[in-house]
KEPAMI-513811 format. One record per atom (N, C-alpha, C, O): x, y, z; atom name; residue in one letter. Coordinates in steps of 0.05 Angstrom, whole numbers, plus 32768, in hexadecimal, padded with zeros to 4 digits. Atoms other than C-alpha are relative to their C-alpha. Last residue first. Example, Ala and Ser with C-alpha at 12.3 -4.5 7.8 and 13.67 -1.06 7.14 Angstrom:
! KEPAMI-513811
7FF0, 7FE8, 7FFF, N, S $
8111, 7FEB, 808F, CA, S $
7FF1, 8016, 800E, C, S $
7FFB, 802C, 8012, O, S $
8012, 7FE8, 8000, N, A $
80F6, 7FA6, 809C, CA, A $
8012, 8018, 8000, C, A $
8027, 8018, 800D, O, A $
***
This chain:
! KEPAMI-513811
7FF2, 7FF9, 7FEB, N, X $
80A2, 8153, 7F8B, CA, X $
7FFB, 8016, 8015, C, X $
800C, 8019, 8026, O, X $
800E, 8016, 7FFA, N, X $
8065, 8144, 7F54, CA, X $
8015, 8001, 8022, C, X $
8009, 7FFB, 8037, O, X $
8016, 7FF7, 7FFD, N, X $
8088, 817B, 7F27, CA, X $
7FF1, 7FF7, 801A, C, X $
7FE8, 800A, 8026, O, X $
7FF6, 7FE7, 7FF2, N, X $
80CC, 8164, 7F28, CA, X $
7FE5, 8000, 800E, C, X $
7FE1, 7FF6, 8024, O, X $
7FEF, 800D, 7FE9, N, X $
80BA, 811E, 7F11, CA, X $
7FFF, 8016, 801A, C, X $
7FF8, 8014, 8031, O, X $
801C, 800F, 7FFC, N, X $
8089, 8137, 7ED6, CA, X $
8008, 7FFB, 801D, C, X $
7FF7, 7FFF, 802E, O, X $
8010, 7FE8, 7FFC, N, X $
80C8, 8160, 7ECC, CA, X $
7FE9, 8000, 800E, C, X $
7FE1, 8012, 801D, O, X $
7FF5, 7FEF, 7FDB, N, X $
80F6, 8128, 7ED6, CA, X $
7FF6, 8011, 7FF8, C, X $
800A, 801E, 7FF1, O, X $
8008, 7FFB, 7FE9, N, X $
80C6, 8103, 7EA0, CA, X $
8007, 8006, 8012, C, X $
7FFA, 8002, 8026, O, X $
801A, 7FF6, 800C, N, X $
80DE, 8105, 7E57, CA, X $
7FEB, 800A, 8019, C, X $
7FDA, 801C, 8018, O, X $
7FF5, 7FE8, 8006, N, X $
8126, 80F7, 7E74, CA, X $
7FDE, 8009, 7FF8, C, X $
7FD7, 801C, 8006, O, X $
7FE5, 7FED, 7FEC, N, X $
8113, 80B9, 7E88, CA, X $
7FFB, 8014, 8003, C, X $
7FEA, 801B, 8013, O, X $
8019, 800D, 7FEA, N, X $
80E6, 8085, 7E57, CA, X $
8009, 800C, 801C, C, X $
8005, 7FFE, 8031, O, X $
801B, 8006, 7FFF, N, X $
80F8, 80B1, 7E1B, CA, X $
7FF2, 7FF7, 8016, C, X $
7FDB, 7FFD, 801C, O, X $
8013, 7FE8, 800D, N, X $
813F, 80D0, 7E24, CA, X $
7FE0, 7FF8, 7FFE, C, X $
7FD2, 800A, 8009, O, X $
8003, 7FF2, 7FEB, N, X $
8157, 8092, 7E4E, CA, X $
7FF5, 801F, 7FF9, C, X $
7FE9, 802D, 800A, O, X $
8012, 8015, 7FF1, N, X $
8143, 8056, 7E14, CA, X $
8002, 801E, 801C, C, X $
7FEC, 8023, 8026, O, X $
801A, 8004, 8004, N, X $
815F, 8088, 7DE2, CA, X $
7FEB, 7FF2, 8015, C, X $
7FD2, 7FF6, 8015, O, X $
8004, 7FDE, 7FFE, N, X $
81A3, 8091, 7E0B, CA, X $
7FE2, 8009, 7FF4, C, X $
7FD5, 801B, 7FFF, O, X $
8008, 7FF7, 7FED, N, X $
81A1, 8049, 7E08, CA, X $
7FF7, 8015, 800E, C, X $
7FE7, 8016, 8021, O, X $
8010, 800C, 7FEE, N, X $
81A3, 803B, 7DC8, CA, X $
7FF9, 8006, 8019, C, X $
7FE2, 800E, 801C, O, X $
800B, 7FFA, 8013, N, X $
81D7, 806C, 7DB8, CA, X $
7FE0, 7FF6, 8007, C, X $
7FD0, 8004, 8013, O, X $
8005, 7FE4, 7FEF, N, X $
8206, 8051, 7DEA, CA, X $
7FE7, 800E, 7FF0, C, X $
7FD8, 800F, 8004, O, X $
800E, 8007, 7FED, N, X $
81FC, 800E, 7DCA, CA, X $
7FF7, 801F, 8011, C, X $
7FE2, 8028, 801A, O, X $
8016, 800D, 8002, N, X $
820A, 801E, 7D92, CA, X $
7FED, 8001, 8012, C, X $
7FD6, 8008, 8012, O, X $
8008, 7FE7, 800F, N, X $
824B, 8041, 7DA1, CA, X $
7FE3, 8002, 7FFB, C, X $
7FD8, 8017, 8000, O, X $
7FFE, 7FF3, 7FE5, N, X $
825A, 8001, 7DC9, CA, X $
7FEF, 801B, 7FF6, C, X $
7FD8, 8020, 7FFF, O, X $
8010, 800D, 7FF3, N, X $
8257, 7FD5, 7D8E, CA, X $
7FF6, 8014, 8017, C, X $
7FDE, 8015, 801C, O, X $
8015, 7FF8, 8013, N, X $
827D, 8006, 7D65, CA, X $
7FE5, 7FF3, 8013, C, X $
7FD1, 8000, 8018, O, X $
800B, 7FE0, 8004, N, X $
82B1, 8003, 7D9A, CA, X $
7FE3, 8005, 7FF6, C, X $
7FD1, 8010, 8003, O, X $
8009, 8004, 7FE3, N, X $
82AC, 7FB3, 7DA2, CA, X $
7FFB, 801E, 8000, C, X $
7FE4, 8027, 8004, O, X $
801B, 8008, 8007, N, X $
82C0, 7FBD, 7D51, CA, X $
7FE7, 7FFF, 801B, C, X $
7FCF, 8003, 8019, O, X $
8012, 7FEA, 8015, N, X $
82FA, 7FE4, 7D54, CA, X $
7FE7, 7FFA, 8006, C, X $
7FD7, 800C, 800D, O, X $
800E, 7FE8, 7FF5, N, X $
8313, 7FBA, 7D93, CA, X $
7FF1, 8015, 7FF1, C, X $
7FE0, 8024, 7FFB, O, X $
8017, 800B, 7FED, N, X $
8304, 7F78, 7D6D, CA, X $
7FFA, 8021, 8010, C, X $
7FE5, 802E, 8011, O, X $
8012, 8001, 8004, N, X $
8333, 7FA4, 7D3C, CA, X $
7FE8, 7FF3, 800B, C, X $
7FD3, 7FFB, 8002, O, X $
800A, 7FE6, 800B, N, X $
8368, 7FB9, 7D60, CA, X $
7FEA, 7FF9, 7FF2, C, X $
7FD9, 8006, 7FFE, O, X $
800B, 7FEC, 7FEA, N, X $
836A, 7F75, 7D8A, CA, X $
7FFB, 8018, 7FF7, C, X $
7FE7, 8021, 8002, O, X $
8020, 7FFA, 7FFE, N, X $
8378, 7F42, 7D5D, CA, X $
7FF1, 8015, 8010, C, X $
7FD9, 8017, 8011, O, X $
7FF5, 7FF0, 8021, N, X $
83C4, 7F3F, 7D61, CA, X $
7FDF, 8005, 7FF5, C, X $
7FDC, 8017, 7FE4, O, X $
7FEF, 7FDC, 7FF0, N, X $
83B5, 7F3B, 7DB2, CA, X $
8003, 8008, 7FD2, C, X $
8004, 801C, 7FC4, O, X $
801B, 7FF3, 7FF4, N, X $
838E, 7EF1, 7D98, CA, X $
7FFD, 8022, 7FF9, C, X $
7FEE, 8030, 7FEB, O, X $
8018, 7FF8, 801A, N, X $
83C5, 7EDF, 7D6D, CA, X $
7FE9, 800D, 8008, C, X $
7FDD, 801D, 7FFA, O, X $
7FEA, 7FEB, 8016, N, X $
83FE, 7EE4, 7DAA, CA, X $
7FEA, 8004, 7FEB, C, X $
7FE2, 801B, 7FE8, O, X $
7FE8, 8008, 800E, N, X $
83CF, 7EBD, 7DDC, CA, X $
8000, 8020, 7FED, C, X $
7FF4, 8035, 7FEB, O, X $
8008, 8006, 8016, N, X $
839C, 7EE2, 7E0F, CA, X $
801E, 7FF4, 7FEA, C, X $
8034, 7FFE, 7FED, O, X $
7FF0, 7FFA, 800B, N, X $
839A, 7EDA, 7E5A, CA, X $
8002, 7FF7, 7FDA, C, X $
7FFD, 7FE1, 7FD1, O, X $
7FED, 800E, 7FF3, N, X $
8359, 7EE8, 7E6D, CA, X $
8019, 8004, 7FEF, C, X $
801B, 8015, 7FDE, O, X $
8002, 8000, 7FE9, N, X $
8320, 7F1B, 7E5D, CA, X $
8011, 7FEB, 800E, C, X $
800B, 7FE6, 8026, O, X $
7FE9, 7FF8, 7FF9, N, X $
832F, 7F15, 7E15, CA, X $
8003, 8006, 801A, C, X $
801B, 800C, 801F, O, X $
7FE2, 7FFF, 800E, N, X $
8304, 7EF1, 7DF7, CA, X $
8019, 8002, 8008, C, X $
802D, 7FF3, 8004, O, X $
7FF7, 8014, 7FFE, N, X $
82CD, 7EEA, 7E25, CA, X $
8011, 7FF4, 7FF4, C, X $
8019, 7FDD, 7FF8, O, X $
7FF2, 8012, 7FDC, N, X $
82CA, 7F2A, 7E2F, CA, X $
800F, 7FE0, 7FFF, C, X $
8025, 7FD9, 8007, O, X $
7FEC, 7FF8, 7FFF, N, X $
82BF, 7F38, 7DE3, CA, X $
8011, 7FF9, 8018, C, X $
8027, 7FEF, 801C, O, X $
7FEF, 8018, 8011, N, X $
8288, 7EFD, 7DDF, CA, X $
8016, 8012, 8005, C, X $
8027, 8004, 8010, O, X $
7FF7, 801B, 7FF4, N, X $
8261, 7F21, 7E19, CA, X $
8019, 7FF5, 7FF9, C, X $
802C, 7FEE, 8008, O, X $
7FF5, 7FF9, 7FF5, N, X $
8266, 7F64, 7DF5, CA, X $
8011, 7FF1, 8011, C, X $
8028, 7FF3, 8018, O, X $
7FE2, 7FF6, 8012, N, X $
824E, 7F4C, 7DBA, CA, X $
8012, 8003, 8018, C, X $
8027, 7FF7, 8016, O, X $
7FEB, 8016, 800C, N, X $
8214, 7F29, 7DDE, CA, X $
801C, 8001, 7FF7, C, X $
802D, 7FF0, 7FF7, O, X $
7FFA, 800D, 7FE7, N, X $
8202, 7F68, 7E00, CA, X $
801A, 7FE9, 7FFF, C, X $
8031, 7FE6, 8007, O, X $
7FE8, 7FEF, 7FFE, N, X $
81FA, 7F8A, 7DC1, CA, X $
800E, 7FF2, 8013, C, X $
8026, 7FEE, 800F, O, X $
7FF7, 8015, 8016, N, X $
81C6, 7F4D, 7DAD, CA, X $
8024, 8015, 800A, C, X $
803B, 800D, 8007, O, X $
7FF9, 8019, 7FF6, N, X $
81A6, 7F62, 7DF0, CA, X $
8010, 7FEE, 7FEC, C, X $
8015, 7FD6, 7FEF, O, X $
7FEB, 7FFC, 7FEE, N, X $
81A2, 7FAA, 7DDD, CA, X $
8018, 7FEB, 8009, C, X $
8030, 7FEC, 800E, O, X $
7FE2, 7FF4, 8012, N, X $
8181, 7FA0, 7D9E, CA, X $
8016, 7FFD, 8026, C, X $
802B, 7FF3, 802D, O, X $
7FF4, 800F, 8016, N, X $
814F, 7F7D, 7DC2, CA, X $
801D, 8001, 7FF5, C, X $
8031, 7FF3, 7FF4, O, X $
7FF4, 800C, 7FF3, N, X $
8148, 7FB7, 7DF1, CA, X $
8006, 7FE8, 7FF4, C, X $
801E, 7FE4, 7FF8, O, X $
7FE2, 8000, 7FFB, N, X $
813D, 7FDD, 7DC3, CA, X $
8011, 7FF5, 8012, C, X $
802A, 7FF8, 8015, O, X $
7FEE, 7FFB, 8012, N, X $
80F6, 7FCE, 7DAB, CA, X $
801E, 7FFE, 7FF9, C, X $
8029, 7FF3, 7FE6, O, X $
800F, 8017, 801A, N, X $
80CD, 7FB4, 7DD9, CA, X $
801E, 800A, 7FF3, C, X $
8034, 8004, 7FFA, O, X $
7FF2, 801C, 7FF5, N, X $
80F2, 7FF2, 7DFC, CA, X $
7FF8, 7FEE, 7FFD, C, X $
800D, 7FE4, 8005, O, X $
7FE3, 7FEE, 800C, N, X $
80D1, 802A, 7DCB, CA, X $
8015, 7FE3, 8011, C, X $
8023, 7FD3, 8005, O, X $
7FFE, 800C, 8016, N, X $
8090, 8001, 7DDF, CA, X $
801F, 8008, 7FF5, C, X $
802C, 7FF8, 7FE9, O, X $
7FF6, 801A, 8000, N, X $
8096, 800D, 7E20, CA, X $
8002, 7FF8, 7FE5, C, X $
8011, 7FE5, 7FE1, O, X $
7FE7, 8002, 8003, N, X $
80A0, 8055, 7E11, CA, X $
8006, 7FE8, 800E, C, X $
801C, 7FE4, 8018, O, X $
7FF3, 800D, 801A, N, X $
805B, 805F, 7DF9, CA, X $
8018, 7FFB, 8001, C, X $
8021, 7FF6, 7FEB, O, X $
8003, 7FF2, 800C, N, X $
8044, 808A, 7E32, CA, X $
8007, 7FFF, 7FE2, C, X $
800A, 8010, 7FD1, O, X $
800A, 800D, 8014, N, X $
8033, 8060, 7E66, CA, X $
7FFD, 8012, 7FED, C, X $
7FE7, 801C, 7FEB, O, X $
800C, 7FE7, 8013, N, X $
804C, 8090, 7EA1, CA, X $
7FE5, 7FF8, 7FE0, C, X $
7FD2, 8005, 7FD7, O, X $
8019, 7FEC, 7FEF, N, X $
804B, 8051, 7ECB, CA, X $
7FF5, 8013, 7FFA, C, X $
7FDD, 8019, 7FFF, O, X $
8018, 8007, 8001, N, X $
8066, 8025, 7E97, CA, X $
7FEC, 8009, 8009, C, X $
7FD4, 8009, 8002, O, X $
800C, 7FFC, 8010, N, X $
809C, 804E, 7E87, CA, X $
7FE8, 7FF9, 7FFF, C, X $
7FD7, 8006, 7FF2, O, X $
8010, 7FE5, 8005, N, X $
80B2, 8054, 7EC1, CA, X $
7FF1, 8006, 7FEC, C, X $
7FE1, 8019, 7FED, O, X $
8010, 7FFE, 7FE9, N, X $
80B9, 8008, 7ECC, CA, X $
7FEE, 8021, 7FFD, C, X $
7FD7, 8027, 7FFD, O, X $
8017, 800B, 8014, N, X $
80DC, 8004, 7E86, CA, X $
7FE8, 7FFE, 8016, C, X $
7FD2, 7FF9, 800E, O, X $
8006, 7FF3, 8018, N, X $
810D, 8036, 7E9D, CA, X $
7FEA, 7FF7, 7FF7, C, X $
7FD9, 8004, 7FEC, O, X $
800C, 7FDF, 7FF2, N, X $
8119, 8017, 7EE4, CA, X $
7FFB, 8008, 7FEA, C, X $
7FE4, 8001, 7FEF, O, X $
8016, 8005, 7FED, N, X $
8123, 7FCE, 7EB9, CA, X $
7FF8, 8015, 8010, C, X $
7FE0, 8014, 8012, O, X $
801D, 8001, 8013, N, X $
814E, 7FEE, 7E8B, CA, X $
7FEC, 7FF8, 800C, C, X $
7FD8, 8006, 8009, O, X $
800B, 7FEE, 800D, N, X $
817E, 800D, 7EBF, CA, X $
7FE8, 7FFA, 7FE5, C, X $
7FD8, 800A, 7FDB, O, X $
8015, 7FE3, 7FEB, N, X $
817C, 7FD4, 7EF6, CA, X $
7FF8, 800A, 7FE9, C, X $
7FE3, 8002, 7FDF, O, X $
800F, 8002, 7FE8, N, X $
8190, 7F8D, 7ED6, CA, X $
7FF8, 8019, 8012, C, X $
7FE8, 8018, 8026, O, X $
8016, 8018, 7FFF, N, X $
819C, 7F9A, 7E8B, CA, X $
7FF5, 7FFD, 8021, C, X $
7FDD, 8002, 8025, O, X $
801B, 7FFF, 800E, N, X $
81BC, 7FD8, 7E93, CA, X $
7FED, 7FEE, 7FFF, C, X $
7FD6, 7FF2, 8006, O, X $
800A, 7FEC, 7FFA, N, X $
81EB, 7FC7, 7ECB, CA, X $
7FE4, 8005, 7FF1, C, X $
7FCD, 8001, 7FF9, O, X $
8014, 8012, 7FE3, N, X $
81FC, 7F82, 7EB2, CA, X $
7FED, 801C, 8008, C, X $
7FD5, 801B, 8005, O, X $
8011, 801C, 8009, N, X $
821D, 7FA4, 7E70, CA, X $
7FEC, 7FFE, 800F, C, X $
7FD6, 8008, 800B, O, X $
800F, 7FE5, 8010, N, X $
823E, 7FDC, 7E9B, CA, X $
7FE9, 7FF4, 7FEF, C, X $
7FD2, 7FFB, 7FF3, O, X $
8005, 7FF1, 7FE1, N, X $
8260, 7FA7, 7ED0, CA, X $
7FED, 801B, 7FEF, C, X $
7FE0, 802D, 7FFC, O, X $
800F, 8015, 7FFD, N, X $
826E, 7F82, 7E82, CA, X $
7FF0, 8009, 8021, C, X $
7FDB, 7FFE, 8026, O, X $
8015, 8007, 8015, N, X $
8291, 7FBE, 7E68, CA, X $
7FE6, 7FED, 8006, C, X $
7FD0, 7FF2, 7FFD, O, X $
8015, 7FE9, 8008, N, X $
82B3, 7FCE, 7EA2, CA, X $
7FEC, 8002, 7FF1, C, X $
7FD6, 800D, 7FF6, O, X $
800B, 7FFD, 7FE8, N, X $
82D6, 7F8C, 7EB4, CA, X $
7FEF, 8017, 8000, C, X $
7FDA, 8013, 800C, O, X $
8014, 8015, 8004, N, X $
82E2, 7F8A, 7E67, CA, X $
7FF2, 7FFE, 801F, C, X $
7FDA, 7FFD, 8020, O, X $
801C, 7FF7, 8018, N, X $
8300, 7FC9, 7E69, CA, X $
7FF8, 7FED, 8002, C, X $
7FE1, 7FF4, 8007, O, X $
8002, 7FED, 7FF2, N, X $
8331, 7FA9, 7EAE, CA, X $
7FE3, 8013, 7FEB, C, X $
7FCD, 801B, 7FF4, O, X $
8019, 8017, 7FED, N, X $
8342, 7F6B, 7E8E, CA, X $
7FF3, 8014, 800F, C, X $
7FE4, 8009, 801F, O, X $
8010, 8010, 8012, N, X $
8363, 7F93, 7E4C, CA, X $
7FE8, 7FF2, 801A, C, X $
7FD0, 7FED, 8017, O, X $
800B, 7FF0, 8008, N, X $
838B, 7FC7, 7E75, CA, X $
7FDC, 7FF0, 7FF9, C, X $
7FC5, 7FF5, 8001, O, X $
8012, 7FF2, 7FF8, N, X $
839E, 7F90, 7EA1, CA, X $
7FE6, 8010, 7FF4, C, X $
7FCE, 800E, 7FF9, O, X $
800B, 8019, 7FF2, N, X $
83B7, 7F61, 7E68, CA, X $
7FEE, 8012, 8013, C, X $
7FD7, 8016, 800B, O, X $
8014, 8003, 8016, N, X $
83DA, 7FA9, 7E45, CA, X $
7FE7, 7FE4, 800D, C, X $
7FD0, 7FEC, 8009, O, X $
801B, 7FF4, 7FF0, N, X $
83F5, 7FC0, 7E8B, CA, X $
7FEA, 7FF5, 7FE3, C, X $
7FD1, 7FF5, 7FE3, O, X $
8009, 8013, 7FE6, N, X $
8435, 7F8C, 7E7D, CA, X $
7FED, 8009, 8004, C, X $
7FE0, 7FF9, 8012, O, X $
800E, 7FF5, 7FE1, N, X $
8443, 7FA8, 7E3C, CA, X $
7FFA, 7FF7, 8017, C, X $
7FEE, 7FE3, 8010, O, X $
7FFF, 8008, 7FEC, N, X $
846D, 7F82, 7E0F, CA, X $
7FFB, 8007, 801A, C, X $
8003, 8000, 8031, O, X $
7FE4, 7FF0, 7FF4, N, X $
8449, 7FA3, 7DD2, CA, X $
800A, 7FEE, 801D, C, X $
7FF6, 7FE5, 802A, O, X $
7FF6, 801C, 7FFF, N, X $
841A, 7F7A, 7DA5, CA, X $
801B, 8006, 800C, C, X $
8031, 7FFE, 8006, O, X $
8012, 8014, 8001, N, X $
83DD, 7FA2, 7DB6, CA, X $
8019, 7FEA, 8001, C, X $
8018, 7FD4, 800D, O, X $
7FF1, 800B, 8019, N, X $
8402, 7FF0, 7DB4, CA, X $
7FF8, 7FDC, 8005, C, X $
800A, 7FD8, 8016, O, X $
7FE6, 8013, 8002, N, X $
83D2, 800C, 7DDE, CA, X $
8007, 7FF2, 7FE5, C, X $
7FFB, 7FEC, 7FD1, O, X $
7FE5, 7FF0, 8001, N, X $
83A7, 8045, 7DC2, CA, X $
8017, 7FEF, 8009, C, X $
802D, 7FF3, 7FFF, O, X $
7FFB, 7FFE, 801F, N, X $
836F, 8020, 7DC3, CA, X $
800C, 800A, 7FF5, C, X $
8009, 800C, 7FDD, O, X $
7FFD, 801A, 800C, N, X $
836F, 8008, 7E0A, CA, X $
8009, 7FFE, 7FD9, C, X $
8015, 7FEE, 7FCA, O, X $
7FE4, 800D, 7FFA, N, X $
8378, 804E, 7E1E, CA, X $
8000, 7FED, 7FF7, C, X $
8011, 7FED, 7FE4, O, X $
7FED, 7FF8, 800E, N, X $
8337, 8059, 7DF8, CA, X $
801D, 8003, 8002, C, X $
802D, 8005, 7FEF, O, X $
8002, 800B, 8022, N, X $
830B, 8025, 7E0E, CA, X $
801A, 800C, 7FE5, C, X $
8026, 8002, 7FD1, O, X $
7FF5, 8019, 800B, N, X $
8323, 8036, 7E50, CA, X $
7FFE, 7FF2, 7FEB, C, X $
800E, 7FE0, 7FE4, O, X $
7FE2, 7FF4, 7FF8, N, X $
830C, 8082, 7E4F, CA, X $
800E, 7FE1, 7FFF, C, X $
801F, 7FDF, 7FED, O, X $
7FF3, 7FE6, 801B, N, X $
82CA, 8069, 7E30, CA, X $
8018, 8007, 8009, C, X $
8026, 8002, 7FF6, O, X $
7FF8, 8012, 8019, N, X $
82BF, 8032, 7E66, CA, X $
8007, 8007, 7FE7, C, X $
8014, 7FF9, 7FD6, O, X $
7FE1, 8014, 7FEE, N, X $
82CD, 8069, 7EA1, CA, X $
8000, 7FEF, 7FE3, C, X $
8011, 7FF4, 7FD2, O, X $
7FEB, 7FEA, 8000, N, X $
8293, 8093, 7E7B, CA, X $
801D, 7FF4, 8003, C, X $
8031, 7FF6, 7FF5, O, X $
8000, 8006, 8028, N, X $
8260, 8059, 7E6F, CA, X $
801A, 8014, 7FFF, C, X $
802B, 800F, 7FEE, O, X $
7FF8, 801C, 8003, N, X $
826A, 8051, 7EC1, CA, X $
800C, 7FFF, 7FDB, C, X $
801F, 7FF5, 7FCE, O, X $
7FEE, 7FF8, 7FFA, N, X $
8253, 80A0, 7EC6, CA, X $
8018, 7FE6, 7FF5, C, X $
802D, 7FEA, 7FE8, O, X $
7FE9, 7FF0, 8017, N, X $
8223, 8093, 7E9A, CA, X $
801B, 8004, 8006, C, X $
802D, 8007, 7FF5, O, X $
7FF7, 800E, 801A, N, X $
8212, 805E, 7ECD, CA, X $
8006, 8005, 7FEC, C, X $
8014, 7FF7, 7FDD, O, X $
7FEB, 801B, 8001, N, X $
820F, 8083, 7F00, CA, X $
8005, 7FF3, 7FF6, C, X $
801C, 7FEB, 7FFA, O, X $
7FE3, 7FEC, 7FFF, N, X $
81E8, 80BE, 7EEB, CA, X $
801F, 7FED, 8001, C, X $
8035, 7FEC, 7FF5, O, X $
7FF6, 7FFB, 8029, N, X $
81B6, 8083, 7ED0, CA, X $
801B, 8010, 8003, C, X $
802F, 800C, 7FF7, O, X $
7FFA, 801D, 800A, N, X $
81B3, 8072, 7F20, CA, X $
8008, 8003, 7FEA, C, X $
801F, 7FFC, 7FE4, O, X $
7FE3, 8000, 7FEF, N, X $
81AE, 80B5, 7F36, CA, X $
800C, 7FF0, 7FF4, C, X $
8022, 7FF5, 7FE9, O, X $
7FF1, 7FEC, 8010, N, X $
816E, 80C2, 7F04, CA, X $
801C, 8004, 800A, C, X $
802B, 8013, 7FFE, O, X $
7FF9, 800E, 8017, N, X $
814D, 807F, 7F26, CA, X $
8014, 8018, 7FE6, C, X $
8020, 8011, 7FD1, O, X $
7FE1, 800B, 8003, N, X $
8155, 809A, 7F60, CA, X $
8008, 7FF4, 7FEC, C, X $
801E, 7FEC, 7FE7, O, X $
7FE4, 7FF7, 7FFF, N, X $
8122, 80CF, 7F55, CA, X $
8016, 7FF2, 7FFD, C, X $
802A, 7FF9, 7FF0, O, X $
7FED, 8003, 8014, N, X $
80EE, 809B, 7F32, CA, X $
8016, 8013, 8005, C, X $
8029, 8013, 7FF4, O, X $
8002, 8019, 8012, N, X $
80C6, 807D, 7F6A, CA, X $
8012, 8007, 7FED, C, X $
8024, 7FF6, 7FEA, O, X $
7FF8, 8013, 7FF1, N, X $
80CA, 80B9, 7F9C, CA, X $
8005, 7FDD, 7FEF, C, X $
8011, 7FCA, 7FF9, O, X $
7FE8, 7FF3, 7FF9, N, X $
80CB, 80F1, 7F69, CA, X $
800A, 7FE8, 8015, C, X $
8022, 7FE1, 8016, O, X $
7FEC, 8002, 801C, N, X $
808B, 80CB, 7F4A, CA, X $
8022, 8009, 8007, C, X $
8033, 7FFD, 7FFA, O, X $
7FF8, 7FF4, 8010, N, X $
806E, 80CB, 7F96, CA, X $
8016, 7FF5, 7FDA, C, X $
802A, 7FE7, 7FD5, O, X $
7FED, 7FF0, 8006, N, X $
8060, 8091, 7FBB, CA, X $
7FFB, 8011, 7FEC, C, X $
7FEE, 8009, 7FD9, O, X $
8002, 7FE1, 7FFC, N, X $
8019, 807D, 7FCF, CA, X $
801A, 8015, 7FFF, C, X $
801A, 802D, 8006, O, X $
8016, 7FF4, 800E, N, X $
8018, 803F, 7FA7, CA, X $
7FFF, 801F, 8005, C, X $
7FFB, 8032, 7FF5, O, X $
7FF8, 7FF6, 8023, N, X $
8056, 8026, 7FC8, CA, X $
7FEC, 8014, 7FEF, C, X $
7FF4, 8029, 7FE5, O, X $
7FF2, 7FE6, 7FFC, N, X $
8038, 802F, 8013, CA, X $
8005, 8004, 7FDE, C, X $
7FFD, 8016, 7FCF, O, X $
8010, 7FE8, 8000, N, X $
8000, 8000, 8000, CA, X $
8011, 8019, 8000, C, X $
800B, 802E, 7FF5, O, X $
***
């Protein structure tokens, strides 16, 4: 009974912390995407192995994130406002989950120790895990402009 009588500011403020946090998260995995891509791959680096287990520890802690809180609070608000932006997630979250997959298979590439051919593979898996990512950010930024961002006003207001 209490739920019912919460506020919109009380049901969906934290949920605008939470996204803060996790851009923030998409932020850290952008700054390591791009050190990473700037190393020299078949260099006798010793931080290159870290570098590499350390974006994928990010990537996949960013991955999980969306899928288990931030789309699920998005598709919750959406439902309550009901304003057509479950359907917009129908939609992209699909896509998301095939992104997911990519992201999986990259981890699971290289997220250990990798042979000599692998590491000679690496500028372009990383090209491509980029593009993947790029995507994704994209995606998502639609899923938090519509079922989100369309309502901290509605949010405000109601406070």
């Amino acid at each position: 009974m209490l739920e019912n009588c919460k506020t919109a500011h009380e049901r969906w403020g934290g949920v605008h912390k939470m996204i803060d946090n996790w851009l923030s998260e998409r932020q850290q995995l952008i700054v390591l995407y791009c050190n990473l891509s700037a190393s020299k791959p078949l260099s006798a680096d010793d931080l290159l192995g870290a570098n590499i287990n350390r974006f994928c520890q990010v990537m996949i802690d960013y991955c999980s994130a969306g899928h288990f809180e931030i789309y699920e609070q998005l598709i919750n608000e959406a439902k309550e406002y009901d304003d057509g932006g479950v359907e917009l997630a129908k939609e992209l979250v699909p896509q998301l989950d095939k992104l997911t997959g990519q992201c999986v298979d990259f981890n699971d590439t290289y997220d250990q120790d990798c042979a000599f051919e692998q590491l000679a593979k690496l500028p372009a898996d990383l090209s491509s895990i980029g593009e993947v990512l790029e995507e994704r950010f994209e995606l998502e930024d639609q899923l938090i402009e519509r079922l989100h961002n369309v309502h901290k006003d509605l949010v405000a207001e109601e406070a």
